[in-house]
Backbone atoms as SQL, in Angstrom:
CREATE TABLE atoms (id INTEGER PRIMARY KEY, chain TEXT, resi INTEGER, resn TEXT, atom TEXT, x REAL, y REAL, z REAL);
INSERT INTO atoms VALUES
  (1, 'A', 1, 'UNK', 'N', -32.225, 25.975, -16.590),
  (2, 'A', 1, 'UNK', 'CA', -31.449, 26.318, -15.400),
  (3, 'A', 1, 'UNK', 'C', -32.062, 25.606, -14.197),
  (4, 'A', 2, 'UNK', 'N', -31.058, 24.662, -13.358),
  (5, 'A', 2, 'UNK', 'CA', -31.567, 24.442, -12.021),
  (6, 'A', 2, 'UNK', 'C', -32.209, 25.692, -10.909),
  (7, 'A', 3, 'UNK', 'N', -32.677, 24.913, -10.003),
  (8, 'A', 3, 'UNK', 'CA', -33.557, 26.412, -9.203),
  (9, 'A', 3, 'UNK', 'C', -33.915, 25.348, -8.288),
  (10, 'A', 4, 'UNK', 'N', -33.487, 24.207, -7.880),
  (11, 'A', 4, 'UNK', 'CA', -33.544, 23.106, -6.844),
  (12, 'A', 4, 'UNK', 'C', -33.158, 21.953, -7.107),
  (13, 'A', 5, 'UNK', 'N', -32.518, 21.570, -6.377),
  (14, 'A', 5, 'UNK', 'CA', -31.795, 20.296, -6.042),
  (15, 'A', 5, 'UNK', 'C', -32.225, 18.947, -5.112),
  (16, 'A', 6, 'UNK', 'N', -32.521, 17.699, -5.343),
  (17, 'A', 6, 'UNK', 'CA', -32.600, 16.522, -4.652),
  (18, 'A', 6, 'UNK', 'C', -31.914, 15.580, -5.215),
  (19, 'A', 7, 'UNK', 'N', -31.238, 14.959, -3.844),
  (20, 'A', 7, 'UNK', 'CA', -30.135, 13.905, -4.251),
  (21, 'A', 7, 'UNK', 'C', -30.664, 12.430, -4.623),
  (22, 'A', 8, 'UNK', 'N', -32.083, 12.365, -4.202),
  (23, 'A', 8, 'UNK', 'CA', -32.397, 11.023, -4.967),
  (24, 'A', 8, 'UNK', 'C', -33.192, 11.219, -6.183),
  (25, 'A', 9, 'UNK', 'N', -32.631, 12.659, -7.103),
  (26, 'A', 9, 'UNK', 'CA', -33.013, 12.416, -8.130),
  (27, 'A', 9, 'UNK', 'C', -32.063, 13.010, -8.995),
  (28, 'A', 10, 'UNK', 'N', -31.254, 12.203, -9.965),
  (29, 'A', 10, 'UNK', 'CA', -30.213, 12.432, -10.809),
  (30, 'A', 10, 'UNK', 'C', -30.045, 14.193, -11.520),
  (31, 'A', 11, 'UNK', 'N', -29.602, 14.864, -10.770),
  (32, 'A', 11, 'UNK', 'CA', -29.500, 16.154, -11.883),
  (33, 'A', 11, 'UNK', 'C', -29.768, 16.083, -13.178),
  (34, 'A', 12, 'UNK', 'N', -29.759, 17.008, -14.158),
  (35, 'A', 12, 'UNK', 'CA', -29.554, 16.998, -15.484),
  (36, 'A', 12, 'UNK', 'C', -28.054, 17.336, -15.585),
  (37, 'A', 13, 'UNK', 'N', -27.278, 16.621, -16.390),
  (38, 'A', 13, 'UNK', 'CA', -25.740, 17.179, -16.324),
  (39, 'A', 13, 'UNK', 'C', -25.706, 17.601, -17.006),
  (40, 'A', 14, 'UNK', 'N', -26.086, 18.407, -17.853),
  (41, 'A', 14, 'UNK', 'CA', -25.863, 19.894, -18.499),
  (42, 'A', 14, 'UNK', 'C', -26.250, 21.177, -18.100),
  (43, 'A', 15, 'UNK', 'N', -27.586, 20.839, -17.217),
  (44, 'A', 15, 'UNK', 'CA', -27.842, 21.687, -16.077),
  (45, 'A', 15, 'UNK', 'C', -26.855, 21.885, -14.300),
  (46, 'A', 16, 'UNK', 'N', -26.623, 20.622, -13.961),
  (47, 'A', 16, 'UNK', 'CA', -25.496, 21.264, -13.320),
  (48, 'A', 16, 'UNK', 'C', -23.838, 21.238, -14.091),
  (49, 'A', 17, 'UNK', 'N', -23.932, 21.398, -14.960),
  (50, 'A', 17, 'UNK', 'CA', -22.292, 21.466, -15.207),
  (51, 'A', 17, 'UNK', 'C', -22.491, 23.257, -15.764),
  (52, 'A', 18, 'UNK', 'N', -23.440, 23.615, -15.959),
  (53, 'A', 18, 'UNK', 'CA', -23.920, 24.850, -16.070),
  (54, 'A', 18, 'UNK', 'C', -23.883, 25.867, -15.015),
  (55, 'A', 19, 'UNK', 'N', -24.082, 25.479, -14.192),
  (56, 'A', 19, 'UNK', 'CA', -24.381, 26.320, -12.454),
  (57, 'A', 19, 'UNK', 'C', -22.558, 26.255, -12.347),
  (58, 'A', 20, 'UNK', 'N', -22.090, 27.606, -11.288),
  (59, 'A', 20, 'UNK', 'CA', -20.862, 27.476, -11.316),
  (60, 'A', 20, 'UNK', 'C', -21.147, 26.805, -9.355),
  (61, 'A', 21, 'UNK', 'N', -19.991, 27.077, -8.958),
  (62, 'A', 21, 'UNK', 'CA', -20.012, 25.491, -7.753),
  (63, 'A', 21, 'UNK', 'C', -20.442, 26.889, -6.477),
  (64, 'A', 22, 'UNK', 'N', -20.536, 28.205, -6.484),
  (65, 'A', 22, 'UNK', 'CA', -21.070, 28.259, -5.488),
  (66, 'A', 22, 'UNK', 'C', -22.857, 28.217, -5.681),
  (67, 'A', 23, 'UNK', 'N', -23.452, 28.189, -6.709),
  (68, 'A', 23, 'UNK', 'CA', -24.587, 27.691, -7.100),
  (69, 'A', 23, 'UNK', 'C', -25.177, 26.372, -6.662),
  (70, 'A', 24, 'UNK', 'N', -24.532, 25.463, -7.194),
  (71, 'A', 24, 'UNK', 'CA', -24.181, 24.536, -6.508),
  (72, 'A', 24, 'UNK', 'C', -24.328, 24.092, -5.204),
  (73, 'A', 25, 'UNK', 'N', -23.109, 25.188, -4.358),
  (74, 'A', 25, 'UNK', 'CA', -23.628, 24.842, -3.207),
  (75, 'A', 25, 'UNK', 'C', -24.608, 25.093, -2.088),
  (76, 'A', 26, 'UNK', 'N', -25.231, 26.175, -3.100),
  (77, 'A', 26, 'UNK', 'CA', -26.455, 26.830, -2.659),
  (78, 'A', 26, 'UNK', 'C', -27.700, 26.104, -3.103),
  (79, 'A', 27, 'UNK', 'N', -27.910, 25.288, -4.015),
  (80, 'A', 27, 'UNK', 'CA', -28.745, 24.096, -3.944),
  (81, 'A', 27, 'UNK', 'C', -28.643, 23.194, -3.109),
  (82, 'A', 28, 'UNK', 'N', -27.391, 22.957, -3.202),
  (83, 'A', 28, 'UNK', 'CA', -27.655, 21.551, -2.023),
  (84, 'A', 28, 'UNK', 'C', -27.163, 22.222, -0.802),
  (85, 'A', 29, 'UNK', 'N', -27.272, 23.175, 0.392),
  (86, 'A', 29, 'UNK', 'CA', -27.606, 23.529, 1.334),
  (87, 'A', 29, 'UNK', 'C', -29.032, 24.144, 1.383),
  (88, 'A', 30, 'UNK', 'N', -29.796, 24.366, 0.429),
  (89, 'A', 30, 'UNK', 'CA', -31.328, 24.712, 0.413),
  (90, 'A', 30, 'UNK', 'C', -31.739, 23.416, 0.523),
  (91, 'A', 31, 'UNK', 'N', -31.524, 22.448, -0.109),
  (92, 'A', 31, 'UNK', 'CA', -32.257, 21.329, 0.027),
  (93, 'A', 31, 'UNK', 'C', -31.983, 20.903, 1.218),
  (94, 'A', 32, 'UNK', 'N', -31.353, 20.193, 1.903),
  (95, 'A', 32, 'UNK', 'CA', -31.023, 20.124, 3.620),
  (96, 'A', 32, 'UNK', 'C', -31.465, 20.891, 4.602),
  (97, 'A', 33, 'UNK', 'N', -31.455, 22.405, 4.529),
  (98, 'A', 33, 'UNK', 'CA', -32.676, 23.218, 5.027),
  (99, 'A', 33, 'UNK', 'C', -34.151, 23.171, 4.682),
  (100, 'A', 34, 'UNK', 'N', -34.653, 23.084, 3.726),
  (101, 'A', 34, 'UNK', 'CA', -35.820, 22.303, 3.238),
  (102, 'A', 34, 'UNK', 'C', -36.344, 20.874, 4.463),
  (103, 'A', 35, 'UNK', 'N', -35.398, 20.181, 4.020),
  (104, 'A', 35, 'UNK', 'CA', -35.545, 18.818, 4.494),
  (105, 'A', 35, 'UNK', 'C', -35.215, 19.092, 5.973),
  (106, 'A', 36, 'UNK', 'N', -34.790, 20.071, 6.737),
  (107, 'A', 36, 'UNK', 'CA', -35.002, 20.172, 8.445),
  (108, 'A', 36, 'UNK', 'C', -33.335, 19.970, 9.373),
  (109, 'A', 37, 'UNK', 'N', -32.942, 19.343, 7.939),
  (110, 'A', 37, 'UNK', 'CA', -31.866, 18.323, 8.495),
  (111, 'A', 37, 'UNK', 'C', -31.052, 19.241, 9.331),
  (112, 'A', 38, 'UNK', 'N', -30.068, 18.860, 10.531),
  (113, 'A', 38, 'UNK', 'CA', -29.553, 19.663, 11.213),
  (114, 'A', 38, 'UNK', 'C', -28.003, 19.186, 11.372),
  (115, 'A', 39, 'UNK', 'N', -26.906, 19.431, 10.568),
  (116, 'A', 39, 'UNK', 'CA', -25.816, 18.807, 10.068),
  (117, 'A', 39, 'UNK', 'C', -24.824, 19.665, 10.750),
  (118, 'A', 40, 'UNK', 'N', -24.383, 18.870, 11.562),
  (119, 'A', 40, 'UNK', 'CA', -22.987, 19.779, 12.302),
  (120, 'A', 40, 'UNK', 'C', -22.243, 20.577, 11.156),
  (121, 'A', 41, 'UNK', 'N', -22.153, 19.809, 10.416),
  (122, 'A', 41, 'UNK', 'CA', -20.820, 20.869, 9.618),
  (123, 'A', 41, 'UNK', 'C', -21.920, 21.464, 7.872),
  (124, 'A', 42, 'UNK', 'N', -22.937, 21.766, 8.031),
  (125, 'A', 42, 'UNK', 'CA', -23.628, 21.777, 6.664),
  (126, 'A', 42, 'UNK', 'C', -22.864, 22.545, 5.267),
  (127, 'A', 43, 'UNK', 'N', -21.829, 23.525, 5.430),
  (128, 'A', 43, 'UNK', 'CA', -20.837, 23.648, 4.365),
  (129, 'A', 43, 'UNK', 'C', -20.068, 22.242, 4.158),
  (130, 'A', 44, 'UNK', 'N', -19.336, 21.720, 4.895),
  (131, 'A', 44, 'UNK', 'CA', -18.915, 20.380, 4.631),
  (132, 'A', 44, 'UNK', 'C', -19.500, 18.986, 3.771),
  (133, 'A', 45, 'UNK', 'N', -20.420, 19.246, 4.262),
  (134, 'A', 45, 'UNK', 'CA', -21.610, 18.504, 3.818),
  (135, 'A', 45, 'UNK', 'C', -21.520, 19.026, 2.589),
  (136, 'A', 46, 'UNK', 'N', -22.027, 20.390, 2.190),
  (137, 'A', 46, 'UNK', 'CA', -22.737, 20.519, 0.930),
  (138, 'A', 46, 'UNK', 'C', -21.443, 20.151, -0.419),
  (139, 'A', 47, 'UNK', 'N', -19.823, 20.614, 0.160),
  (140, 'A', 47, 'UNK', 'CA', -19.150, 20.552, -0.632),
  (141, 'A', 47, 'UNK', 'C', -18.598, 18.812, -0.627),
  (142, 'A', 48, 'UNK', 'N', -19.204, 17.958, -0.101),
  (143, 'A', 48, 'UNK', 'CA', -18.904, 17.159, 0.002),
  (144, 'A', 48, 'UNK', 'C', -19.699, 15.874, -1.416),
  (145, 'A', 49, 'UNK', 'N', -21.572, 16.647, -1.329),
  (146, 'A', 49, 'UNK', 'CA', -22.389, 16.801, -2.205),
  (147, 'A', 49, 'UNK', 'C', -22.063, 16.928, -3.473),
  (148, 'A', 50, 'UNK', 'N', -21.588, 18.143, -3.143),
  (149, 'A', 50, 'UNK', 'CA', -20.920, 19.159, -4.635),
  (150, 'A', 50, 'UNK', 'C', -20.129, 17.954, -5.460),
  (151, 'A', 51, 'UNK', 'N', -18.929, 17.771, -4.932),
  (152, 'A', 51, 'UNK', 'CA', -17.763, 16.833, -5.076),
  (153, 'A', 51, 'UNK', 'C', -18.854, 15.423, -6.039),
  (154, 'A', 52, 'UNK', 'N', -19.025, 14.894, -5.260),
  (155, 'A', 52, 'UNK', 'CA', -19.295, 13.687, -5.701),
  (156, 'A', 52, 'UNK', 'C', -20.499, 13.803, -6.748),
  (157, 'A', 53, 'UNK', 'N', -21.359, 14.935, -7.057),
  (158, 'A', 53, 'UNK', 'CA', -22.066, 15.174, -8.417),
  (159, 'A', 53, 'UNK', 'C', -21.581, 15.292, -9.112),
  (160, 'A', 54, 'UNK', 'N', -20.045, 15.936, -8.643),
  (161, 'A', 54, 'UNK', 'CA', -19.599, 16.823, -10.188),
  (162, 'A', 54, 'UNK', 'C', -18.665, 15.516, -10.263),
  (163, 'A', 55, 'UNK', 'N', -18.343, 14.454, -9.680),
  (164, 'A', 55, 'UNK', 'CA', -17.326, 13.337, -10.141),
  (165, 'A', 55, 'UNK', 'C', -18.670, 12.530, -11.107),
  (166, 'A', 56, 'UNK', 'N', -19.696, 12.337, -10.761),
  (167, 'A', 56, 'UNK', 'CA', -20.333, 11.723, -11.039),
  (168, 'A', 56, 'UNK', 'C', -20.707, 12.321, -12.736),
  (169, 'A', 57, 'UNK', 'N', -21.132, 13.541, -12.588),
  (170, 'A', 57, 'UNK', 'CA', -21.102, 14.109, -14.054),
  (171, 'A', 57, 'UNK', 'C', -20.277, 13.743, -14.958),
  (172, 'A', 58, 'UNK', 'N', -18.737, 13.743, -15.024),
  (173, 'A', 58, 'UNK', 'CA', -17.937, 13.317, -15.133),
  (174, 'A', 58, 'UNK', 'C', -17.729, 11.915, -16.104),
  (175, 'A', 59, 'UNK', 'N', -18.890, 11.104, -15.733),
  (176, 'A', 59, 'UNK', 'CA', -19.246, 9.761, -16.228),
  (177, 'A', 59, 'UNK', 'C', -18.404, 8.769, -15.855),
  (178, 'A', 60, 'UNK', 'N', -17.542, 8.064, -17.264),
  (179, 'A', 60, 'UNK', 'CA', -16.674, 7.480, -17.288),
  (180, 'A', 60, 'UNK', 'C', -15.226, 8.129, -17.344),
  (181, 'A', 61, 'UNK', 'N', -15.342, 9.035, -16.734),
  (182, 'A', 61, 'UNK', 'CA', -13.782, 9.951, -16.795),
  (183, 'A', 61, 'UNK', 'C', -13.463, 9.141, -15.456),
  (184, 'A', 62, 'UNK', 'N', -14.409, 8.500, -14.391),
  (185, 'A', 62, 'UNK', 'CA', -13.595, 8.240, -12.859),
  (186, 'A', 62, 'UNK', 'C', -15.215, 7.526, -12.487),
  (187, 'A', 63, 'UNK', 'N', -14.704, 6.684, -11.596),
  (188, 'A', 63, 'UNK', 'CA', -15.258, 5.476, -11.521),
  (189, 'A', 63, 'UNK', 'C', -16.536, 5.891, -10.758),
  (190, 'A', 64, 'UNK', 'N', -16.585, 6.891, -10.438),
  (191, 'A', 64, 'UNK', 'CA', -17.590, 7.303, -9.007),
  (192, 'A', 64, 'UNK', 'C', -19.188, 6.585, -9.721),
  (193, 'A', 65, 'UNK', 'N', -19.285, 7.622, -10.861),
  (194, 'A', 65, 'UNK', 'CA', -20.946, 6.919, -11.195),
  (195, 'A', 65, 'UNK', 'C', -21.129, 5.531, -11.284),
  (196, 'A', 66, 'UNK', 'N', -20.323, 4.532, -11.556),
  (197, 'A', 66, 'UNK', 'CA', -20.413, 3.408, -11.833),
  (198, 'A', 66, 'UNK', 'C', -20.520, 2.799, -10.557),
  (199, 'A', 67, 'UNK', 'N', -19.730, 3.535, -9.636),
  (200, 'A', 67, 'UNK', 'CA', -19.686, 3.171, -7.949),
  (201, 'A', 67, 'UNK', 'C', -20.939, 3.274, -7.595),
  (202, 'A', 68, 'UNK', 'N', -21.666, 4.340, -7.819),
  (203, 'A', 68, 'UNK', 'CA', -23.193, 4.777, -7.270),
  (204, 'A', 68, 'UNK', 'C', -24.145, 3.963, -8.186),
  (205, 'A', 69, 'UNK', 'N', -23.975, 3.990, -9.386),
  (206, 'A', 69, 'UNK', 'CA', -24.847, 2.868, -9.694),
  (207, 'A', 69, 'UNK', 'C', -25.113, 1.249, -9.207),
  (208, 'A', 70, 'UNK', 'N', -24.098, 1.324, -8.615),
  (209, 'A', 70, 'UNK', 'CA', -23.872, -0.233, -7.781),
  (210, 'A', 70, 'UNK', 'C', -23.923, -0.090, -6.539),
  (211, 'A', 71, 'UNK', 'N', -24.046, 1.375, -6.007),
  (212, 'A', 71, 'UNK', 'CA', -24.526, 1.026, -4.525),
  (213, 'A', 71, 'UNK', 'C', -26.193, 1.389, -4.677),
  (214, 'A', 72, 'UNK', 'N', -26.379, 1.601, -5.358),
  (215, 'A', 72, 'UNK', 'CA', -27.813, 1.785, -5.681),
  (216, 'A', 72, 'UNK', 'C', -28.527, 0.245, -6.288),
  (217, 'A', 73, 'UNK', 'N', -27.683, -0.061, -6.743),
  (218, 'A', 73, 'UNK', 'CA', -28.120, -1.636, -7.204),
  (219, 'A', 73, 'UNK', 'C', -28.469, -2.448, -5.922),
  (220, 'A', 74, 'UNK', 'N', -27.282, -2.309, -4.578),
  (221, 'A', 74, 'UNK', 'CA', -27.391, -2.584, -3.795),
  (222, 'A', 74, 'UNK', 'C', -28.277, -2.776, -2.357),
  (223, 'A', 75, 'UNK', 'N', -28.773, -1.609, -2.995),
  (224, 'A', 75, 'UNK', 'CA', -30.074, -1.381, -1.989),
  (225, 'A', 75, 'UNK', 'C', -30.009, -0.284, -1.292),
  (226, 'A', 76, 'UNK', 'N', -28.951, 0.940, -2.013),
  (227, 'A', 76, 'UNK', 'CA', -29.279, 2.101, -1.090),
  (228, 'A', 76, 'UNK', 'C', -30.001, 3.108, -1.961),
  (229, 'A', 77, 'UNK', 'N', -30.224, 4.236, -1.414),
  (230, 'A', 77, 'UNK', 'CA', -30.873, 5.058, -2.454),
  (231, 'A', 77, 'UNK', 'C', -29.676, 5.423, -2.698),
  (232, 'A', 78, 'UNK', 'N', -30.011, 6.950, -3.973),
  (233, 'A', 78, 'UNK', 'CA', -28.938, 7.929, -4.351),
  (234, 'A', 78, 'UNK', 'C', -28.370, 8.512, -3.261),
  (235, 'A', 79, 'UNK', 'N', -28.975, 9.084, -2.620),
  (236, 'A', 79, 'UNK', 'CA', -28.667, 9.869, -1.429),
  (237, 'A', 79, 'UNK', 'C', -27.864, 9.554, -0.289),
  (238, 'A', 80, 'UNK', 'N', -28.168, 8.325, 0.154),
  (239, 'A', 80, 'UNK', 'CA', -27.521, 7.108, 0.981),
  (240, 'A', 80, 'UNK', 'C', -26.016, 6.884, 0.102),
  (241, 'A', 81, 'UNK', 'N', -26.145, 6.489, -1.240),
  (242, 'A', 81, 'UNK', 'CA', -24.740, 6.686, -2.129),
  (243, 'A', 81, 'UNK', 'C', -23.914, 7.680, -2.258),
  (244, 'A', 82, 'UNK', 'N', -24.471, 8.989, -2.190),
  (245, 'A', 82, 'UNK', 'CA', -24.327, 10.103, -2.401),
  (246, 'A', 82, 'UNK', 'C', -22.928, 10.407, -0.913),
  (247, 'A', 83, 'UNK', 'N', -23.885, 9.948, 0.150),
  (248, 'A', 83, 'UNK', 'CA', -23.192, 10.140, 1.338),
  (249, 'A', 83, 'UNK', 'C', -22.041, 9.265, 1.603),
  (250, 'A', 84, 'UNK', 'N', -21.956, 7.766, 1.097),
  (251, 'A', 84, 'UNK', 'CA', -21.433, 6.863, 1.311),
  (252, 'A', 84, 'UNK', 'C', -20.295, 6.722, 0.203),
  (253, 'A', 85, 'UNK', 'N', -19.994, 7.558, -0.738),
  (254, 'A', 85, 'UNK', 'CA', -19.147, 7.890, -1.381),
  (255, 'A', 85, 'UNK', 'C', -18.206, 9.418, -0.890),
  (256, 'A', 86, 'UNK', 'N', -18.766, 10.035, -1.014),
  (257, 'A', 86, 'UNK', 'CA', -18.344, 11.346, 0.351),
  (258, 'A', 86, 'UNK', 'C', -17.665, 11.223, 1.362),
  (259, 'A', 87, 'UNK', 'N', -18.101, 9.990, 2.183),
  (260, 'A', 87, 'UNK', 'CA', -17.475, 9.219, 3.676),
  (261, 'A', 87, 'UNK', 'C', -15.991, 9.064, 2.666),
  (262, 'A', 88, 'UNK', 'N', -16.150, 8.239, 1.934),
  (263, 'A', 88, 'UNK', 'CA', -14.902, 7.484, 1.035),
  (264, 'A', 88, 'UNK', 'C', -14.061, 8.677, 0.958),
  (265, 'A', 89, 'UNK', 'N', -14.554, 10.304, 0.331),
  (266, 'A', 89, 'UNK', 'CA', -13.736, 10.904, -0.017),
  (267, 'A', 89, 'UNK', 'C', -13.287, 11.964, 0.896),
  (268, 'A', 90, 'UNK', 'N', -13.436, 12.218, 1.459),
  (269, 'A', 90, 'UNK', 'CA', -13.108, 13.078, 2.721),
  (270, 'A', 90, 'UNK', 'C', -12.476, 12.715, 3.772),
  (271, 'A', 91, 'UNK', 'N', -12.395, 10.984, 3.293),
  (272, 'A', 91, 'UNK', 'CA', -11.351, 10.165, 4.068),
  (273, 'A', 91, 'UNK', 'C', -10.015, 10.370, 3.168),
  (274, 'A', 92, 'UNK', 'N', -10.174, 10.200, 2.068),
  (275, 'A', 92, 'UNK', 'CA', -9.166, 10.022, 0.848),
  (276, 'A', 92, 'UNK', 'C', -8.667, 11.471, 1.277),
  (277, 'A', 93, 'UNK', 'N', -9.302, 12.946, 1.447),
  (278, 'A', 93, 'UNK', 'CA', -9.002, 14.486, 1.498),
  (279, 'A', 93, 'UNK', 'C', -8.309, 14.334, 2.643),
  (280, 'A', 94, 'UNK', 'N', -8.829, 13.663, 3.769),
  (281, 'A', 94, 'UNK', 'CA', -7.924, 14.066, 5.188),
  (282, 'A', 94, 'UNK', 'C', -6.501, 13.471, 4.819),
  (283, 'A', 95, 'UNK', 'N', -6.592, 12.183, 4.359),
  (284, 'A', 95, 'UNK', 'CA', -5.406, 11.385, 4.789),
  (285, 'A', 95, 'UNK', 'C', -4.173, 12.301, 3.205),
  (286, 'A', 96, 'UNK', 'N', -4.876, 12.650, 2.729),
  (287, 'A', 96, 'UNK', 'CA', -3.547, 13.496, 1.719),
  (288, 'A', 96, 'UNK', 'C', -3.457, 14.537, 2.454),
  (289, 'A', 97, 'UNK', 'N', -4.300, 15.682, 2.962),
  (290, 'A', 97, 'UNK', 'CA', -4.026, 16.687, 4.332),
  (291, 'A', 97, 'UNK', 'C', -3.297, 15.848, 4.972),
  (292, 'A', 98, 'UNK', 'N', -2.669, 15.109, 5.730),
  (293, 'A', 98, 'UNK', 'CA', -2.097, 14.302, 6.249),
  (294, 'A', 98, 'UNK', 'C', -0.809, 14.108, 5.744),
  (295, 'A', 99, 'UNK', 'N', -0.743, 14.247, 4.684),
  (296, 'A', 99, 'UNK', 'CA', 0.573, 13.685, 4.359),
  (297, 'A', 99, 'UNK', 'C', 0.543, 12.093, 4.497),
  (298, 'A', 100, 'UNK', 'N', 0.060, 11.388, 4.160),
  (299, 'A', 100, 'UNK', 'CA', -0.450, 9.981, 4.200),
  (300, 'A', 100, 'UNK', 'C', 0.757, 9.676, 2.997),
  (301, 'A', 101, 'UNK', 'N', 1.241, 8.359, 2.851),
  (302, 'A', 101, 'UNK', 'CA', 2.608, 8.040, 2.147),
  (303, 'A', 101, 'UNK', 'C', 2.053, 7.485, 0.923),
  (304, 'A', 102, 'UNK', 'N', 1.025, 7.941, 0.423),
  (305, 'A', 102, 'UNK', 'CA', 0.253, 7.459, -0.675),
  (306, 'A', 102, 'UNK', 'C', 0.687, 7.957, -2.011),
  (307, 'A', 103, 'UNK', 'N', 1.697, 7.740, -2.721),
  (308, 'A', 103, 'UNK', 'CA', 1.881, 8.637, -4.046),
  (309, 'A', 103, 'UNK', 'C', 1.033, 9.194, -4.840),
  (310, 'A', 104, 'UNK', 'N', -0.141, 8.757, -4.807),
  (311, 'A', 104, 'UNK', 'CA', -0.907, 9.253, -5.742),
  (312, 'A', 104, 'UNK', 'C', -2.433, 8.708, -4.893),
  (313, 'A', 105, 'UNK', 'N', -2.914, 10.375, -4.487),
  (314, 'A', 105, 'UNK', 'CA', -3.807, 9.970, -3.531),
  (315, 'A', 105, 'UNK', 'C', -5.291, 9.719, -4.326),
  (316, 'A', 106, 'UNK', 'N', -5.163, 9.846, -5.577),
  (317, 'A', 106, 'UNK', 'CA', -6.615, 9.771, -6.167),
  (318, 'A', 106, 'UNK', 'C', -6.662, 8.314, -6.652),
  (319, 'A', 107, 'UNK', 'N', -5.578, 7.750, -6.602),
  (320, 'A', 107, 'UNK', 'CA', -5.670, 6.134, -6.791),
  (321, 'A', 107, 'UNK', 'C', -6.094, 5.898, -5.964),
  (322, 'A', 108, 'UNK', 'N', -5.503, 5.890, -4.614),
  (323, 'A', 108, 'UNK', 'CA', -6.005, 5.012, -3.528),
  (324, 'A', 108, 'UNK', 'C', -7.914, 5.524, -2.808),
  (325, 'A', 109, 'UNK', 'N', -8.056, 6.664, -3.078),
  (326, 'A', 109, 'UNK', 'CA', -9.585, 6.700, -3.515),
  (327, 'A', 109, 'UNK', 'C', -10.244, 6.222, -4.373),
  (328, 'A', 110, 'UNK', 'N', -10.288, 6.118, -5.323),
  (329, 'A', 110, 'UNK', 'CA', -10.702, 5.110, -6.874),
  (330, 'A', 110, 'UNK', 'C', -10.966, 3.469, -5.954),
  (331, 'A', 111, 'UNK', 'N', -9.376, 2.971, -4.984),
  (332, 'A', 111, 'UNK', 'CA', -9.260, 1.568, -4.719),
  (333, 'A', 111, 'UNK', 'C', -10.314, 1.678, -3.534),
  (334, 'A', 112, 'UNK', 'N', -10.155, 2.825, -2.878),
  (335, 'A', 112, 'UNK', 'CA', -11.195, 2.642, -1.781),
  (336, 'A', 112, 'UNK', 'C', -13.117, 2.441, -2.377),
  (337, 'A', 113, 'UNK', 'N', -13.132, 3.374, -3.143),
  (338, 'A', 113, 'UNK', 'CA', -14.206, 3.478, -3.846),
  (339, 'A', 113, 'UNK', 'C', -14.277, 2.029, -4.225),
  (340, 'A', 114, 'UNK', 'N', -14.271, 1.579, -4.885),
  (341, 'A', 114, 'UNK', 'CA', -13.944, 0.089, -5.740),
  (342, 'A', 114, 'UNK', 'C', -14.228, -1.034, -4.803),
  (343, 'A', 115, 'UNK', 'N', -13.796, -0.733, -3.004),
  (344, 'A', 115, 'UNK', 'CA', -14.025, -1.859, -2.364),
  (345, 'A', 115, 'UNK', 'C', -15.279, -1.780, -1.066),
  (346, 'A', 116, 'UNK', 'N', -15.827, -0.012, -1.849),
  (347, 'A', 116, 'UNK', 'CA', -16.758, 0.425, -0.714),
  (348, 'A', 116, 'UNK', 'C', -17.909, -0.480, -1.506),
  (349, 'A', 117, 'UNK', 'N', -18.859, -1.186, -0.492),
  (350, 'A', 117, 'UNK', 'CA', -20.132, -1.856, -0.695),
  (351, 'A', 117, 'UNK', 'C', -21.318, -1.249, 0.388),
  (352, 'A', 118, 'UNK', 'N', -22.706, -1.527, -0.237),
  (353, 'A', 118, 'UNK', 'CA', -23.862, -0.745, 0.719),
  (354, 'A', 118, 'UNK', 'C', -23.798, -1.548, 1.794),
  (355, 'A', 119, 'UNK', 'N', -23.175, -2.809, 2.135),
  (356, 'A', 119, 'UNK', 'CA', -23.594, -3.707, 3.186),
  (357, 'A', 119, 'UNK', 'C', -22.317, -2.914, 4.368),
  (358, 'A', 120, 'UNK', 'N', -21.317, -2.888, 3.547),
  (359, 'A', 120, 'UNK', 'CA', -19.884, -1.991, 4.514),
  (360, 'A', 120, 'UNK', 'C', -20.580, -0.452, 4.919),
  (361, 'A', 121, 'UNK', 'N', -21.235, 0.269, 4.159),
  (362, 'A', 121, 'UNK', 'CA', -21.655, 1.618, 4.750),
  (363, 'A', 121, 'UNK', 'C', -22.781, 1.985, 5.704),
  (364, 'A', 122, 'UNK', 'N', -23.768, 0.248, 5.524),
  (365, 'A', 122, 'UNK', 'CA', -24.827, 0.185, 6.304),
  (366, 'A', 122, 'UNK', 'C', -24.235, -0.621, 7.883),
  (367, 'A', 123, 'UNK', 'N', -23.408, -1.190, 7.471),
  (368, 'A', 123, 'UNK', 'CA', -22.970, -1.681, 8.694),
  (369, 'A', 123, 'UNK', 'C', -21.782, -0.719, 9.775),
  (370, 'A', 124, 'UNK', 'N', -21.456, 0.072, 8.400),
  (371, 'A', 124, 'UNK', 'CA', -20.496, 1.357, 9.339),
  (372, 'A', 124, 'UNK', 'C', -19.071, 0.201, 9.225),
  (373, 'A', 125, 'UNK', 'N', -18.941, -0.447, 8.443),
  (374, 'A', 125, 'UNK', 'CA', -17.681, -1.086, 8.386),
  (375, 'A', 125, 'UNK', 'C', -16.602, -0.270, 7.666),
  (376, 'A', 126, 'UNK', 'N', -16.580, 0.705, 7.670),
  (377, 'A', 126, 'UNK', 'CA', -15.693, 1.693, 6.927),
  (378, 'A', 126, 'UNK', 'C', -14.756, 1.644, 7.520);
C-alpha cells in the first residue's frame, strides 16, 4: 500500500491503481504540503496530478506515458512532465466546458499532447 507520493518518482501501478482517487488525492496534496509549495488552486492541482498518473498507468491504452517518457527524454524531470501534460489537459477540460466545436474532445488532446515538446513548455509556448 502507498502511504506517500513523489512525482519524480514513478508510482508502483498496482499500488496506485489500488488506492481509490480520493487517496490519491490525498497523496499528492501531502506531498505539495510537504514540499511548502503554495498553489493557488491546490485541489486543482492535485486532481490534475491524479489525472495524468492514472492516464499514465494506463500505459499503452493513451499516449500520455509515451508523451512523458519523451518529455523526460527531453530534459524535463517527471514532475516538470507531470505538470506540462496537465497544462495540455485542463486546456483540453476547459475548451470541452466550453463547448469548443471539437467532436471528439479526447482526440484533439491526444493531438495536443503529440505536439506538446519540453522546449514549448519551458519556453511557455503553449
Amino acid at each position: 500500500m502507498m502511504d506517500a507520493y513523489d512525482p519524480l518518482t514513478p508510482p508502483s501501478i498496482a499500488d496506485w491503481i489500488e488506492l481509490d482517487e480520493s487517496e490519491r488525492l490525498d497523496l499528492v496534496l501531502a506531498y505539495h504540503r510537504r514540499q511548502g509549495d503554495d498553489l493557488p488552486s491546490p485541489d486543482v492541482h492535485a486532481v490534475a496530478h491524479v489525472i495524468v498518473e492514472n492516464q499514465v498507468a494506463l500505459a499503452d491504452e493513451t499516449p500520455v506515458a509515451s508523451v512523458m517518457e519523451r518529455l523526460m527524454l527531453e530534459g524535463l524531470d517527471r514532475h516538470e512532465a507531470i505538470h506540462a501534460i496537465g497544462y495540455v489537459l485542463m486546456g483540453a477540460l476547459h475548451g470541452a466546458a466550453q463547448g469548443d466545436n471539437e467532436a471528439d474532445p479526447t482526440s484533439a488532446y491526444y493531438r495536443e499532447l503529440m505536439q506538446l515538446t519540453a522546449k514549448k513548455w519551458l519556453n511557455q509556448e503553449l
